[in-house]
N, C-alpha and C positions, 0 to 999 in steps of 0.2 A: 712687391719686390720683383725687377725684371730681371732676363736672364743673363744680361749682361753683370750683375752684383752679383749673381750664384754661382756665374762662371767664374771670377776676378777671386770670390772665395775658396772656393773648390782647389782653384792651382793654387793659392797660399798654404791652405790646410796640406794640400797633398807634398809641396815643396817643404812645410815643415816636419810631416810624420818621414819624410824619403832621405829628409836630411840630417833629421834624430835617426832613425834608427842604419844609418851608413858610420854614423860618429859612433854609435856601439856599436855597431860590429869589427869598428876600428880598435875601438878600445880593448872590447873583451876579446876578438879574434887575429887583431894585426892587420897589416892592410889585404893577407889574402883574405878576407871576410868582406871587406868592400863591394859594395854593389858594380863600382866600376874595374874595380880590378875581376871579378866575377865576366862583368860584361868583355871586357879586354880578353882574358883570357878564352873564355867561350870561341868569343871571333876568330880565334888563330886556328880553331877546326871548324868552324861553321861562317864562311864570311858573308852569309846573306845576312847575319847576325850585322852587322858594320853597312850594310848597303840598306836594311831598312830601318837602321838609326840614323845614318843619313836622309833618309827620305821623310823619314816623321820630323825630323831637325829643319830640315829644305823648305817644309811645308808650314811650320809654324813662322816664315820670313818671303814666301811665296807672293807677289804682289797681289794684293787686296785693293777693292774700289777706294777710292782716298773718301770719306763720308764730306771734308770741304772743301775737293777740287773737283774739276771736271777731268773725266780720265782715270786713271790708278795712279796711286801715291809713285810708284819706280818713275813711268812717266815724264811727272811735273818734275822732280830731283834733277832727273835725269835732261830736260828741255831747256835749262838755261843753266849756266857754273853757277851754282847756288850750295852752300850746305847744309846741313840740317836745319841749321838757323833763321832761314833764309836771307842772310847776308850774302853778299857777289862775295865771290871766291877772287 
């Protein structure tokens, strides 16, 4: 088993224990029991609260080596009008 399948697992499990239990606290507490209304509210007196969820957010989209181009993936996108696709725009 390599780490890359423990990883791929790990955030599934964890996206669905984080997203069960935000639907109960919706349910039995209303949405101020939500993890993000929690989060939201927090940040209107603590704003590092909002600057280092944007930086863990920033860094999960952060350019990474592309494993089948030469260079990093932003790079190659970005070197010729191409989209995702790689059809010409």
């Amino acid at each position: 088993m390599n780490v890359r399948f423990v990883t791929n697992i790990f955030i599934f499990v964890s996206i669905l224990i984080i997203g069960g239990y935000d639907i109960w606290a919706w349910i039995a507490g209303g949405t101020e029991g939500t993890i993000s209304h929690i989060i939201m509210s927090s940040s209107f007196n603590h704003p590092m609260i909002a600057v280092i969820g944007g930086v863990l957010v920033g860094h999960f989209w952060w350019r990474i080596k592309c494993p089948n181009c030469d260079g990093d993936a932003g790079k190659n996108l970005s070197k010729e009008s191409k989209d995702v696709s790689g059809k010409p725009a």
